[in-house]
Each structure stands twice: as C-alpha cells, then as structure tokens.
C-alpha positions in Angstrom: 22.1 155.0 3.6 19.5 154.1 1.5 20.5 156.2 -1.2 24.1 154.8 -0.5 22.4 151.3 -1.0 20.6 152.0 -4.4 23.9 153.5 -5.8 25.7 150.1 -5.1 22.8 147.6 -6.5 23.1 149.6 -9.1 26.7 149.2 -9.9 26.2 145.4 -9.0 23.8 144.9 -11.6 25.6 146.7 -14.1 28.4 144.1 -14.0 28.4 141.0 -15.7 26.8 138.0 -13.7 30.5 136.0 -13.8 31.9 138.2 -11.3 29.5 137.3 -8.9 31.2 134.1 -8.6 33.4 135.8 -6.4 32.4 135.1 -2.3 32.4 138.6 -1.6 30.3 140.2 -4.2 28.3 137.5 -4.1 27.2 138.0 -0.6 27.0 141.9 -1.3 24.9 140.8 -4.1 22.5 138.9 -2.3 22.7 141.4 0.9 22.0 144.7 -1.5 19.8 143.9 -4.3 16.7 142.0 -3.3 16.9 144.1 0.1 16.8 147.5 -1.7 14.2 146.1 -4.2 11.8 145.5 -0.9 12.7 148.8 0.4 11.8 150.7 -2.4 8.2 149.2 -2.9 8.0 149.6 1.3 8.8 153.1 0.6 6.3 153.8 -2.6 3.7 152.6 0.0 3.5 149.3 -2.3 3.7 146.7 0.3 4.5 147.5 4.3 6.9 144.8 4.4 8.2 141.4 2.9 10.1 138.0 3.0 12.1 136.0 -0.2 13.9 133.0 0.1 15.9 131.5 -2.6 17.0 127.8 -2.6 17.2 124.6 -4.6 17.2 121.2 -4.2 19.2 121.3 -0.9 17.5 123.9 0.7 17.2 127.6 1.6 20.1 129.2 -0.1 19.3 133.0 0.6 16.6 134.5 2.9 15.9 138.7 3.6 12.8 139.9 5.3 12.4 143.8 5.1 9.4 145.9 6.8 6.9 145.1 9.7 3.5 143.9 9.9 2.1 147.1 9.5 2.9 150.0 7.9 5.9 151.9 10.3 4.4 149.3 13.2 4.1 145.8 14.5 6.7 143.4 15.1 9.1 143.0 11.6 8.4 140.3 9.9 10.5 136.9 9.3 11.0 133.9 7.7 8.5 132.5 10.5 5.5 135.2 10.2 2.2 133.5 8.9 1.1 135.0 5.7 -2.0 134.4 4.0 -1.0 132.8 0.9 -4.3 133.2 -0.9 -4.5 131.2 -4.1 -1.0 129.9 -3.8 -3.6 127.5 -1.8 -4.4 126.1 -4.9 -1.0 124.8 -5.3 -0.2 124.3 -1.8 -3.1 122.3 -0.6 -6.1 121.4 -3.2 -3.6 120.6 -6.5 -1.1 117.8 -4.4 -4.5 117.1 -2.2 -6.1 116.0 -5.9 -2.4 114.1 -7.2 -2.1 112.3 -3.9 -6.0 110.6 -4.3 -5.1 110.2 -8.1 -1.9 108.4 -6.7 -3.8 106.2 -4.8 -5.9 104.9 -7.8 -9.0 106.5 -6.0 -10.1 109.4 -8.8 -8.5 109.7 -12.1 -7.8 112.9 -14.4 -10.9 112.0 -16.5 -13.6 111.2 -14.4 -16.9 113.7 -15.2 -17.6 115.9 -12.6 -20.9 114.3 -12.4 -19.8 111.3 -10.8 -17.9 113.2 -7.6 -21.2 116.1 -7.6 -23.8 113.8 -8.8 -26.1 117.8 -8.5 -24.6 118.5 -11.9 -26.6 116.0 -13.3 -28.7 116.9 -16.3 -27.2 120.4 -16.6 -25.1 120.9 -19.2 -22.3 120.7 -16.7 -21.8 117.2 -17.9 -18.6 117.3 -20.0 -16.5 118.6 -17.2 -13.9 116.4 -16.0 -11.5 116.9 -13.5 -8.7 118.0 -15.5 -10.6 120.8 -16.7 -10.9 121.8 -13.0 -7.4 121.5 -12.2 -6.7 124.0 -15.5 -9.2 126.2 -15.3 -11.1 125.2 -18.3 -14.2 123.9 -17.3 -15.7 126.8 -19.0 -17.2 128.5 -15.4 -17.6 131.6 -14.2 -17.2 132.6 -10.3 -20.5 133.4 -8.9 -21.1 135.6 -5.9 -21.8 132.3 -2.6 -24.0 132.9 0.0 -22.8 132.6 3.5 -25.7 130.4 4.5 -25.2 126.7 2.6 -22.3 128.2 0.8 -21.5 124.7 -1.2 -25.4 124.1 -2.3 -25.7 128.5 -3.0 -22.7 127.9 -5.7 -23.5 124.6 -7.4 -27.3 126.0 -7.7 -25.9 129.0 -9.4 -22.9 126.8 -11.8 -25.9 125.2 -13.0 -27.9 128.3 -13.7 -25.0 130.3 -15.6 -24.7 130.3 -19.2 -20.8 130.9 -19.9 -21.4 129.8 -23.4 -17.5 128.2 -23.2 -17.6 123.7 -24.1 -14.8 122.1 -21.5 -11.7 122.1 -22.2 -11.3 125.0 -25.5 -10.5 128.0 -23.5 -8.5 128.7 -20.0 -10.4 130.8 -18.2 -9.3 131.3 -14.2 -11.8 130.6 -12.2 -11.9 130.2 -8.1 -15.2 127.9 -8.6 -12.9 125.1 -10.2 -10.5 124.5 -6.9 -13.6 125.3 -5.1 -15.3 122.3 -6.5 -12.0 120.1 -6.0 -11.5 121.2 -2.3 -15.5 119.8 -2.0 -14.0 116.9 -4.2 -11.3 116.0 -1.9 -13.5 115.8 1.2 -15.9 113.3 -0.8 -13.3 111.3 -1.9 -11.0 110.8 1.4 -13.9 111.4 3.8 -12.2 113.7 5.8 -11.8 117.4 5.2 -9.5 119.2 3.1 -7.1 120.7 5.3 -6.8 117.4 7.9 -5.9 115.4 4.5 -3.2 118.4 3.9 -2.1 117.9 7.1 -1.2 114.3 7.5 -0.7 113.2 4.4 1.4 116.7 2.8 2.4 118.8 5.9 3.4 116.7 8.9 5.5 114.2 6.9 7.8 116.8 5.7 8.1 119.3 8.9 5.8 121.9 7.4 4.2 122.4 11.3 3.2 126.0 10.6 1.4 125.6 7.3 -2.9 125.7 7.8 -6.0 127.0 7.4 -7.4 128.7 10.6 -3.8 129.9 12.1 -3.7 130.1 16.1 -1.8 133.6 16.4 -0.2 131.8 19.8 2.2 130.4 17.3 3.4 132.8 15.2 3.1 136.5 14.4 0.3 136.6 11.5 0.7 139.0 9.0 -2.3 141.5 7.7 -4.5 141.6 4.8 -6.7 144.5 3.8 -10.5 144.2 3.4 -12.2 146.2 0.9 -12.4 148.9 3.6 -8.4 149.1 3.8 -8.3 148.3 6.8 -5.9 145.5 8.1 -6.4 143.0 9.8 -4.6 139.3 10.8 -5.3 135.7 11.2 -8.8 135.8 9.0 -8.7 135.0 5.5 -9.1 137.5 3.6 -10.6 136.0 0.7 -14.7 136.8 1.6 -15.6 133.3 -0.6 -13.2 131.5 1.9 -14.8 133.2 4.6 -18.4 131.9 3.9 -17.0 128.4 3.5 -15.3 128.7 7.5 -12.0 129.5 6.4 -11.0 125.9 4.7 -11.6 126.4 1.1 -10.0 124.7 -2.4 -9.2 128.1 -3.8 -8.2 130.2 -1.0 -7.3 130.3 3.1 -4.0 128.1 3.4 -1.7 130.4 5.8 2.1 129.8 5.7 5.2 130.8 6.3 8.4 131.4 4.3 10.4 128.9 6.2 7.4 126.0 5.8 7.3 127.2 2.2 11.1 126.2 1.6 10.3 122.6 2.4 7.8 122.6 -0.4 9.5 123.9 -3.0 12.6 121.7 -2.0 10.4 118.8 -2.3 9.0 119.9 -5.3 12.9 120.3 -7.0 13.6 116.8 -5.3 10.9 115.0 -7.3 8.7 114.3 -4.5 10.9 113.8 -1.7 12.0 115.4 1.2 14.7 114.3 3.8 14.5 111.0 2.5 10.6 111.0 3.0 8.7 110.3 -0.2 5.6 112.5 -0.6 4.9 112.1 -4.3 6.3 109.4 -6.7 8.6 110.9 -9.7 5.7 110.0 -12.0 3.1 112.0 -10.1 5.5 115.3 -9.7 6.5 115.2 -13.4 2.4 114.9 -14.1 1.5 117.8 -12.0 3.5 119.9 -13.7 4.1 119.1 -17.4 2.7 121.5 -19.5 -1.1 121.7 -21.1 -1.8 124.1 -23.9 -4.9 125.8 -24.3 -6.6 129.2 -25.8 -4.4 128.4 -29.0 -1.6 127.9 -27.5 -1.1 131.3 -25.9 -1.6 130.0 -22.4 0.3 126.8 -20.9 -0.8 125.5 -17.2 0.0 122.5 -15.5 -1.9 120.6 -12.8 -3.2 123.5 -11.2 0.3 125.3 -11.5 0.5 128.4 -14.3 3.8 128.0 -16.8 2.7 130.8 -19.3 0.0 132.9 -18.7 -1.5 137.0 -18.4 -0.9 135.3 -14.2 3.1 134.4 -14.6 4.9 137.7 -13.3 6.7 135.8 -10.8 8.8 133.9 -13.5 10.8 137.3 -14.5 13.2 137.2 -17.2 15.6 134.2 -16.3 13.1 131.3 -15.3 13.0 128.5 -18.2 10.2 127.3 -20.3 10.3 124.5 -18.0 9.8 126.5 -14.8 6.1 126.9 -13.1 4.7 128.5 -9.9 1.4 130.4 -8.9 0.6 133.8 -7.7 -1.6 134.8 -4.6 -3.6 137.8 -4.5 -2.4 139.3 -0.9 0.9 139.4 -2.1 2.5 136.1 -2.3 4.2 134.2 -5.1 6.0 131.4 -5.8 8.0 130.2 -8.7 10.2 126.6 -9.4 12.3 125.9 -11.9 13.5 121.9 -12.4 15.8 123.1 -15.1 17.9 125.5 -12.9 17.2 124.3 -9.7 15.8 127.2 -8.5 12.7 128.5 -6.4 11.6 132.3 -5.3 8.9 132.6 -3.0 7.5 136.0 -2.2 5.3 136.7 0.9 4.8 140.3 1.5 1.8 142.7 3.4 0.2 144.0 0.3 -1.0 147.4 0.9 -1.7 148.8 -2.8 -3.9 146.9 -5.0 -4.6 149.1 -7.8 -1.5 149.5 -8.6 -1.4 145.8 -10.2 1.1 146.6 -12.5 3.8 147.8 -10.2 2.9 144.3 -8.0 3.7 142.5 -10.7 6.7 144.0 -11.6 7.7 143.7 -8.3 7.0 139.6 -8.5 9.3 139.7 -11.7 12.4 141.7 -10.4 12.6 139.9 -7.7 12.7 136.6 -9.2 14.9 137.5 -12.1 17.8 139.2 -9.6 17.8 135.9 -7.7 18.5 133.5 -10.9 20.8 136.1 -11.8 22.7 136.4 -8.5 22.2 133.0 -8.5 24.5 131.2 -11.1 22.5 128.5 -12.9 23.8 126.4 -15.5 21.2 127.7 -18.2 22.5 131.4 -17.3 26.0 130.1 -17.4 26.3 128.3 -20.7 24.8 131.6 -22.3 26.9 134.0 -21.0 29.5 131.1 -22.1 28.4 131.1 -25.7 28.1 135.1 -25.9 24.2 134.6 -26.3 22.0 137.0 -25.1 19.6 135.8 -22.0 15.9 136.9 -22.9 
C-alpha cells in the first residue's frame, strides 16, 4: 500500500500544477502527497509521528496527522495533541507579547536595554536596544543558567562575556535575547509572561489550548527527547526553560495544530480574528517587515526569520514576502501575506543529528502545499511560461 502510495505522489507531482484545479485530483493531491511525505520520515526513524495544516485567511484549508506519540505506540496524534513548540515561542508568545506593550505606547523599539534591566548598567551592554533583541543582534552569546536565581546567574554572565560583536552589525541567534524580553514583558505589564499571553493573545481569539505548563487532563501531549533519548511529555524540553519553571521568552509555549491555525489566520487577516482585533494593521505590518543585517545575507523581522541559514520551512514556493520560525523539537511555521498561505508543522522529533534531512523535511512539506495549493503568484508564472524558483 505504501509502495502503491509513493508510486501515485509520484505521478501527481510529475504533472503540471493546473490540473490540480480539478476537485478530484486535488483531493488525491492533498490526501497522497503530504501523507506519504510523513510516512516516509516515520519510516526512516526521522520523526515518530506528525501534524500539517494548510489554510489562509479563512481558515484551515487542509489538515493530515500521521504516526503516534511514540514510536509504533501511544495514542496517534491529531490536530488536538499538545506539542512543544520550542522556539516557535518566540513568535508565538514573547514577539506579539513585546508588539502588544509597544502598541500601547508603553516601551518603544529603541529604548536601551538599560532602562528595562537597569543591572546592565556600566557594562558595555549599554548600546543594546530592544530591537536588537527582537533580531538577534544584540551581539550576545547564550551562556550556560543556573537553576538557582536563573535570571540574576545569566545577566551576571551577559555582563562578563566578551562577544567582541557592537549592536546591531551582525545577526547572531541567540536564546539570551527573547530570554531578556520574556523578563522584559513581566517588568513592563507587571504580570508574567504567559498570563499576559493568555488574556491579551490567547483567550480573545479561542486559542484555549495554547500554554506554558500544559495539564495532560486536557489533551494528549506529545514527547520530546532529552539528551538521554529518552521521551518524555508535558515537560519542556528546553533544560534553559526548565531552570526558569517552564515560562521562559525563548522556549516552553505548548500548542496544538488546531490553536496554531487561529494564529496564523490572524496573522494573514492583519491582526484580526472573527471580527476580534488583536493587533492594529500598523503593528502586524511592523512585526514583520523585513530588517537586513550581516550584509545583507540575512533578513529577519520582529522576532520572525524571512531569510536566514534558520528558513527551511519556506521551501521553494514561499515569496520574498513570506516569514515564519522554526522550533527545535520539530515544529515549524511559515506565512505568506502574498499568497495567502500558512504551513505549520508539529511533529515527535526522534533524530536530531540528522539536521539536514529535518530540514528538508520542513521544506518539502511546505513547498507541496503552495503547490497543491494554487496561489496567485504560482498561477500567473505558470501563466507567463516562467519558471517558479
């Protein structure tokens, strides 16, 4: 059957994209190709299971989930298994935490770090503003935290490092930065970073299964492997997260696919979501307009990556215009305004030295769906006899 299946995705994908327009193939499209795609990396021993979900900006359009929780075990996952989404945090909670306060007139893009963390003061940490946290340019280095005063143990040690990199010249990704801004958020809004996610990002659009600390009551939480190997669920897996209680700026936000397709839809819909407004127009277009550093080699937006060594997830299809983020358990997401298109990837990652087959994974998936999925970029190519890149 299998074999069967890989034969026919084959065939599919050997035809032009046009005669997808067709109902039928369409649905065989959609039914075959992203499915056997899962399969195969279940079968290399790649991930033990996984969930996509295409849409736009009215919604889900297309949803598989292949595998179980474990490996050949567990129950098989869904569009409503938890996943820890790992740095898609960033972008999920700290990023549209940071552009709601900046919405309110209460920080703004160029206020020095010193003036949030007045315990930078006199180092040569002085420059740093919080746009160079939000793109990773702040010019620091993670540093190993302690688990006892985790916040003081990593500010005492930002201090201490030399880096020998001046704010704002070159992007270097750093889990320090959304650390920082996580911190910042709580000092700003007085209230911790995950309850300001919550009311003022989560509960106004439905997203009821999206948090840090998940209650496995709820929902079936997918696995992550420790440096042992060995899986386990409903702990972040991220050991920095860990030491800061599982509520971090950089990493520990669980989710699930279904939560995930109200975000991006908001996202597509500048800001808005069944008629709630989350973010104004000006704030969404802000977040994720492009900012070019390291000569121009690496583009990132508001704590969203455009073009970078980190953008596997935008395939072959996505437009210059398209952004998204990657997580390191497994998960992905990627949103293009131009096509009206998202892909979001949540899958139990069970191979991670095999980085380069991950990643290639992240970019086939996302560029079948824009090519399953007509878009109008894709269309006026094929149109004009011009060759899609």
């Amino acid at each position: 059957m299998i074999i069967f299946r890989i034969f026919l995705a084959a065939i599919l994908l050997s035809l032009p994209i046009t005669l997808f327009a067709a109902d039928g193939l369409l649905d065989i499209g959609r039914a075959v190709t992203i499915d056997v795609i899962l399969e195969n990396a279940i079968r290399r021993g790649l991930i033990s299971g996984g969930v996509v979900a295409v849409g736009n900006h009215t919604g889900q359009l297309y949803g598989t989930a292949q595998g179980r929780v474990y490996p050949d075990a567990g129950p098989l996952l869904s569009d409503r298994t938890l996943f820890d989404t790992a740095s898609l945090t960033k972008v999920l909670a700290t990023a549209p935490a940071i552009m709601k306060l900046l919405e309110q007139g209460r920080l703004n893009l160029l206020d020095p770090l010193t003036r949030w963390f007045p315990e930078f003061e006199g180092s040569d940490r002085d420059e740093i503003t919080i746009l160079n946290l939000l793109t990773h340019t702040s010019g620091m280095n993670d540093v190993e935290i302690a688990t006892t005063d985790p916040l003081k143990s990593l500010i005492e040690k930002a201090i201490m490092q030399n880096s020998g990199a001046l704010p704002g010249n070159r992007f270097r990704y750093a889990d320090i930065n959304f650390i920082l801004l996580g911190e910042l958020v709580k000092r700003v809004s007085h209230v911790s970073l995950d309850r300001f996610c919550t009311e003022n990002i989560y509960a106004p659009i439905g997203m009821a299964e999206t948090s840090f600390l998940p209650q496995a009551a709820f929902n079936v939480i997918a696995p992550t492997a420790g440096y042992d190997k060995k899986l386990t669920a409903g702990v972040v897996q991220d050991s920095n997260a860990r030491s800061f209680g599982g509520v971090a700026g950089h990493a520990g936000l669980f989710s699930t696919a279904s939560d995930l397709n109200r975000y991006a839809t908001m996202i597509l819909n500048r800001g808005k979501y069944n008629g709630v407004q989350i973010f104004t127009e000006r704030v969404i277009t802000q977040m994720t307009s492009p900012y070019f550093y390291s000569n121009g080699k690496v583009i990132r937006g508001l704590g969203w990556d455009i073009n970078s060594p980190f953008s596997s997830p935008r395939g072959i299809h996505f437009s210059d215009m398209s952004f998204g983020h990657t997580g390191y358990s497994g998960s992905s997401i990627w949103i293009d305004p131009e096509q009206d298109l998202y892909v979001i990837l949540l899958t139990v990652r069970l191979d991670y030295a095999n980085v380069r087959q991950f990643n290639q994974l992240r970019s086939d998936i996302s560029s079948l769906a824009v090519s399953i999925f007509s878009t109008p970029r894709i269309a006026a190519e094929i149109a004009n006899g011009t060759k899609i890149p």
